[in-house]
N, C-alpha and C positions, 0 to 999 in steps of 0.2 A: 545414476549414483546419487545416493541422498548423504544428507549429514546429520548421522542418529546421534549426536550428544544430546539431543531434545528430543523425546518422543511422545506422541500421542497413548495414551492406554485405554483404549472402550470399554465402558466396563458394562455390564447390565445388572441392573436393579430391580429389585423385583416391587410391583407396584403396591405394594402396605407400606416399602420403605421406604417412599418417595417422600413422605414429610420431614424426614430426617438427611435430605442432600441438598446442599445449599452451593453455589457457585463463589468459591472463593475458599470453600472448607480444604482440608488437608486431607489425604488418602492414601496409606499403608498399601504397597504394592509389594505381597511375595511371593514366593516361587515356590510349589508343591513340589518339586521334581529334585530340586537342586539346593545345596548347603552355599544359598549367597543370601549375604545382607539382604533386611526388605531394604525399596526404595522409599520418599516421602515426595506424594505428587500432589499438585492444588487442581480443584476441578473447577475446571473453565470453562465448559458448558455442557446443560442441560439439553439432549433432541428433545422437540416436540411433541412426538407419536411414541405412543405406547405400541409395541409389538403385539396382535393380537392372539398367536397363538401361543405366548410362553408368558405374555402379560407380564414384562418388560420393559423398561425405559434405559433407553444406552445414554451414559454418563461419558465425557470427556474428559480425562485425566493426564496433565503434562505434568512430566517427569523428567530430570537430569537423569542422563544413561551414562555416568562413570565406567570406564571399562570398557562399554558395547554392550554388556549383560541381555539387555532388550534387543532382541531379536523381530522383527514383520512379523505378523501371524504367530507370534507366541499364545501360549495359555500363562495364564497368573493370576493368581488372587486377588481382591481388594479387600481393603478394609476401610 
């Protein structure tokens, strides 16, 4: 049993856009699937290893989960 009012969101970045994600910025998280509010999540850390076969960098993004909306192993947008 976990306590999702706070949740993680991994995002992946693709590596041209790495100049432009900074730790502490703000991150529009919404949902392709479903008519619910985006969320607004601060990114609180950078991985260090790029992914080498999608040339990718996974971004850390916490987020207030009002509702429960955020589900484990969901898909979702950033922005």
């Amino acid at each position: 049993i976990a306590d999702l009012s706070k949740v993680w969101v991994l995002v992946e970045v693709y590596e041209n856009d790495l100049p432009f994600v900074m730790v502490g910025q703000t991150a529009t998280i919404n949902f392709p699937y479903e008519n619910i509010k985006p969320f607004i999540g601060k990114v609180t850390y950078i991985y260090p290893e790029i992914e080498p076969t999608t040339r990718t960098l996974k971004i850390r993004v916490e987020v207030n989960n009002p509702g429960f909306k955020l589900k484990p192993d969901m898909y979702v947008n950033a922005i």
